[in-house]
C-alpha positions as CSV (number, residue, x, y, z in Angstrom):
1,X,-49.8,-49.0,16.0
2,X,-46.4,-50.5,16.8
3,X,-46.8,-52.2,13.0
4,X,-47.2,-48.4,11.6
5,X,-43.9,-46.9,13.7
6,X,-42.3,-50.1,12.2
7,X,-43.5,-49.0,8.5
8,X,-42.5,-45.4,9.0
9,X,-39.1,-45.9,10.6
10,X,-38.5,-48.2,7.7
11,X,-39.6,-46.3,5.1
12,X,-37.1,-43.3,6.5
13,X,-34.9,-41.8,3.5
14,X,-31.4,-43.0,3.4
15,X,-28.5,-40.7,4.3
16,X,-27.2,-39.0,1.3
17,X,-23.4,-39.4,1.0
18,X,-21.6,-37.7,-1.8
19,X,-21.0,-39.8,-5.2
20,X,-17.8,-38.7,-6.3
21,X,-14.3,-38.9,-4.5
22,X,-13.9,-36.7,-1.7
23,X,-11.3,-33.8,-2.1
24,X,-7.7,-34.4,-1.0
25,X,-7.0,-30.4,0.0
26,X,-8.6,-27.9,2.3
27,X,-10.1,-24.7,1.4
28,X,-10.5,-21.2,3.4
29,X,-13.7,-19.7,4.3
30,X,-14.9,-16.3,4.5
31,X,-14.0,-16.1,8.2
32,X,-10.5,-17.2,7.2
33,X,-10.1,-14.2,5.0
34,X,-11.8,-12.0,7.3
35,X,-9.3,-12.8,10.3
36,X,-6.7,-12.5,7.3
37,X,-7.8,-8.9,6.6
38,X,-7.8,-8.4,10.3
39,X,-4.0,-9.2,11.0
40,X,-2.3,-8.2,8.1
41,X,-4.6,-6.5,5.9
42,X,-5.9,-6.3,2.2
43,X,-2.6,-7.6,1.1
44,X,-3.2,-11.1,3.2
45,X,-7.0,-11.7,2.4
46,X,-5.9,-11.2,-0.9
47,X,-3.5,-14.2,-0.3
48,X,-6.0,-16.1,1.3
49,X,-8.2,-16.0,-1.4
50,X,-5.0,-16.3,-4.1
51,X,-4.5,-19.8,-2.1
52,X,-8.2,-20.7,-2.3
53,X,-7.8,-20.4,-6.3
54,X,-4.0,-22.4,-6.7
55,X,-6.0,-25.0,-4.7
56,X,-9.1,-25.1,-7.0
57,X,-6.5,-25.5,-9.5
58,X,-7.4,-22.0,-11.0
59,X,-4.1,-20.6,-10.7
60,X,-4.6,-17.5,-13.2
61,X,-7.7,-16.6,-10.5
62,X,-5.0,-16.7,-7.9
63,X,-2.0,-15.1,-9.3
64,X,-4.9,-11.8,-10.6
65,X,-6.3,-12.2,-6.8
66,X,-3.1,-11.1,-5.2
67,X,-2.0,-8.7,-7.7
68,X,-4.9,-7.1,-6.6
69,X,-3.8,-7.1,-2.8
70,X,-0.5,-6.0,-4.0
71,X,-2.0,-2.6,-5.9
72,X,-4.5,-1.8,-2.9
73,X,-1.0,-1.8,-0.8
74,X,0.7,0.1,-3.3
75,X,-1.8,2.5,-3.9
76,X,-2.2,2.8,0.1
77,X,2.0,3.7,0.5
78,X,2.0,5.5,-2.3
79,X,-1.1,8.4,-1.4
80,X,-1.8,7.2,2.3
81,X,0.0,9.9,3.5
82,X,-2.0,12.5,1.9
83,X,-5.4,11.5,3.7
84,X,-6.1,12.7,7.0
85,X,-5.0,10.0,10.0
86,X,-9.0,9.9,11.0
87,X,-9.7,9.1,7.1
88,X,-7.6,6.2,7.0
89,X,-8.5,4.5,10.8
90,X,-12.4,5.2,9.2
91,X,-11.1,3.1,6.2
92,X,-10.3,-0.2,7.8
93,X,-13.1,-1.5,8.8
94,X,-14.8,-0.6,5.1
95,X,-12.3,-3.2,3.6
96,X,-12.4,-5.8,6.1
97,X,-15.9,-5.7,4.9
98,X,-15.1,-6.0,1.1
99,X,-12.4,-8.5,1.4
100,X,-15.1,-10.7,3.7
101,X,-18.1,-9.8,0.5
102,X,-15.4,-10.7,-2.0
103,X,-14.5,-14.0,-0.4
104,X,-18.6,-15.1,-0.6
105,X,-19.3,-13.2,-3.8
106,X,-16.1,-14.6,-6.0
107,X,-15.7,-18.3,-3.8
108,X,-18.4,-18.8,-1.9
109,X,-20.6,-21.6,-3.8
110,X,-17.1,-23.4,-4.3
111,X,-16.4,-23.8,-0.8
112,X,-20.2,-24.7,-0.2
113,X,-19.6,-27.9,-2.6
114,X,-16.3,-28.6,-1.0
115,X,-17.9,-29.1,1.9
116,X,-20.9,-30.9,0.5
117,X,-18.2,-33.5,-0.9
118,X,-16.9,-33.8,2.8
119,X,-14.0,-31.7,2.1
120,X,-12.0,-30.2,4.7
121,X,-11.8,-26.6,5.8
122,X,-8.5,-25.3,6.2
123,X,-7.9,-23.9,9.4
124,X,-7.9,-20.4,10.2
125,X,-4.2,-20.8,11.8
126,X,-3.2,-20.8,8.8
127,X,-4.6,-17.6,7.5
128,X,-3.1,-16.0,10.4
129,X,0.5,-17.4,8.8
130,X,-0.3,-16.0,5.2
131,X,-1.4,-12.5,7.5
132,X,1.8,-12.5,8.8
133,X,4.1,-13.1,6.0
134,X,2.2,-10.4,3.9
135,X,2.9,-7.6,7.0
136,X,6.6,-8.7,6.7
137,X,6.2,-8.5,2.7
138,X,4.4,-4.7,3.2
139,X,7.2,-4.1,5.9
140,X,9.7,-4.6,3.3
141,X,7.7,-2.3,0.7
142,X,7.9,0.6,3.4
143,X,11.9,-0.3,4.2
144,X,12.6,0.0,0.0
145,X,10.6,3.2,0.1
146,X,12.1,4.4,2.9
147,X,16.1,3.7,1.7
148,X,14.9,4.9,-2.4
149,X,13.8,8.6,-0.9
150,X,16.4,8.7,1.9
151,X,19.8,6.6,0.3
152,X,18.9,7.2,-3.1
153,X,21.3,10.2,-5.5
154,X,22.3,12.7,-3.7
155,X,25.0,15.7,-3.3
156,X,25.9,16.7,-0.3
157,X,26.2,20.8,0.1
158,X,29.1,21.7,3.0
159,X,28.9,18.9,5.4
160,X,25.1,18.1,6.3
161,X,23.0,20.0,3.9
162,X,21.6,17.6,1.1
163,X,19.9,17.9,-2.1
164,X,18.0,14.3,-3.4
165,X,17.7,13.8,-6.7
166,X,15.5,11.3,-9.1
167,X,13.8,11.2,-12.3
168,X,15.9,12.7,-15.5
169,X,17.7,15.1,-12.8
170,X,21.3,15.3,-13.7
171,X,23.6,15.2,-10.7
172,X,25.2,18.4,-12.2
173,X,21.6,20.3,-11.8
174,X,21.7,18.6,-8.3
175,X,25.0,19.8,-7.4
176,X,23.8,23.9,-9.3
177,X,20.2,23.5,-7.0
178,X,22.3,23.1,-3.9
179,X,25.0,25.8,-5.1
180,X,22.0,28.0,-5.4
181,X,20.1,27.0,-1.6
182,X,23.8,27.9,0.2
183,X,23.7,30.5,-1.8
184,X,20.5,32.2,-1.1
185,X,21.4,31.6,2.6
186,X,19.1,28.6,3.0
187,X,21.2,25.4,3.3
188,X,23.6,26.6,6.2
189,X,25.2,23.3,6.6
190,X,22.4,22.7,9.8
191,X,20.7,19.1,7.9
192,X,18.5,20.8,5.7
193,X,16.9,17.9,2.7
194,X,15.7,19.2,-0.5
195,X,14.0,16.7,-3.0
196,X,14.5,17.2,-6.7
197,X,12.7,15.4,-9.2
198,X,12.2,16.2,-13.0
199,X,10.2,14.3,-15.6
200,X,7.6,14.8,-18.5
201,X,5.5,16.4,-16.5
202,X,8.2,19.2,-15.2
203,X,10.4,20.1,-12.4
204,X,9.4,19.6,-8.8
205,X,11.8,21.1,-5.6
206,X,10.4,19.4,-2.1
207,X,11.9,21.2,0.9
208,X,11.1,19.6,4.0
209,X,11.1,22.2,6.8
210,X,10.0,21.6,10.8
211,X,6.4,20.6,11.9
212,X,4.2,23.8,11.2
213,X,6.8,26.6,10.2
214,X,5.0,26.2,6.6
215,X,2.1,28.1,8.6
216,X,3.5,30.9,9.4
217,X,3.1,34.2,7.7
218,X,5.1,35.0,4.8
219,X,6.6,31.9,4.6
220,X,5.5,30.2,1.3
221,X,5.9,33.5,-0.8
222,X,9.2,33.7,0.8
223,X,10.1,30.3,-0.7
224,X,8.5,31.0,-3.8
225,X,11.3,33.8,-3.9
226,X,13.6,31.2,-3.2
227,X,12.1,28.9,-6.2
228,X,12.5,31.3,-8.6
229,X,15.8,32.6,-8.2
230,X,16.8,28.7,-8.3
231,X,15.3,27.9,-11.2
232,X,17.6,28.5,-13.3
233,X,19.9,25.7,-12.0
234,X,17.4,23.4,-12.6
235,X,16.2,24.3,-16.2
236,X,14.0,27.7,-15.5
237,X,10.8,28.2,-14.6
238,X,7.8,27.2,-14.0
239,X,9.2,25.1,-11.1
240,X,6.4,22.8,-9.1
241,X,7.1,23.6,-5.3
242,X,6.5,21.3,-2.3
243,X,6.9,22.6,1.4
244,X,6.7,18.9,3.4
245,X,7.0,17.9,6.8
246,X,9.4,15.8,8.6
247,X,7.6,13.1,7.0
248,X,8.1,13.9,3.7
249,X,4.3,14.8,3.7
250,X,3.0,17.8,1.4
251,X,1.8,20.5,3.6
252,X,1.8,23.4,1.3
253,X,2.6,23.4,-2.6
254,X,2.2,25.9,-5.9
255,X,3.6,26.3,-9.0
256,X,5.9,29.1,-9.7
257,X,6.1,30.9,-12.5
């Protein structure tokens, strides 16, 4: 018996130990990205991943993978405001799940065979880092947003009243809008903001007005008065009209013709 344990334990298979070098750099797993999408969003588990890539060497991978993070965030600023605030809390946990299905799908047999050749995993300290310098990076976005719609052109009408002005608008057309507001008895020098934007597509005149006045009666045909009687200042009709909130969010809008 003892001469059979000796034969078996003898006969065990060897250890298998990997036969090429092992890898000199340390790689992010899904969990990583998945506490990266948690802190700082789609922007930072799109870093994670990016890093993932540059360390492979596949540095077109990771440059693509956080252009991608950067046009989820853009998209997001740009038409986040538009969606209801229940829409977008429903949203977050949706993507925390993609970015943590895109991380196995698009890396995970590489990090598998990193870590068959005794490679190291990076820690998941530093995907909390990369979270926190994309939030300052998306922080800044919001800030350039922020001073482009509120410091951008403008002509001031009286003292306070101001009329914003982008796209092909003409200061001079600014300058005849706001002529044309005072006018009508709507800027009366109290901090009233009118946007005014004109491109291919036409002419567009925001007016942002206090939380819920856009609901009461007879106010958007009122302003569609208002519209029309200004158009001429900016070019004539038909004039794209936007009633917005404090937050420069569309509440109400039409086209007047």
């Amino acid at each position: 018996m003892s001469s059979l344990m000796n034969l078996s334990l003898s006969d065990a298979p060897p250890k298998i130990t990997p036969s090429g070098p092992v890898p000199d750099y340390k790689l992010y797993d899904a969990d990583a990205v998945t506490v990266a999408a948690v802190i700082g969003g789609p922007l930072a588990a799109a870093m994670v991943i990016g890093v993932n890539y540059w360390r492979l060497g596949q540095k077109g991978e990771a440059c693509g993978a956080v252009l991608v993070g950067v046009g989820i965030i853009a998209v997001a600023l740009l038409f986040g405001d538009q969606l209801p605030s229940y829409l977008g809390y429903a949203l977050i946990i949706p993507l925390i799940l993609a970015a943590r299905r895109a991380a196995v799908a698009l890396q995970g047999p590489a990090v598998e065979a990193h870590r068959d050749a005794d490679g190291q995993m990076a820690s998941n300290w530093g995907a909390v880092g990369l979270s926190l310098l994309a939030l300052l990076v998306v922080g800044a976005g919001l800030a350039l947003m922020n001073w482009t719609l509120w410091f951008g052109p403008k002509v001031t009408i009286g003292s306070k009243d101001v009329v914003f002005y982008s796209g092909s608008t003409t200061r001079s057309e600014a300058q005849a809008l706001g002529d044309s507001l005072k006018e009508q008895g709507f800027f009366q020098d109290i901090g009233a903001n009118v946007f005014l934007d004109k491109d291919k597509d036409g002419t567009t005149i925001g007016v942002v007005l206090k939380d819920g006045f856009w609901d009461q009666p007879g106010v958007e045909p009122a302003f569609e008065d208002v519209m029309r009687k200004a158009a001429p200042a900016v070019g004539g009709l038909p004039v794209h009209m936007q009633l917005m909130n404090s937050k420069r969010v569309v509440e109400r809008e039409a086209t007047v013709n």
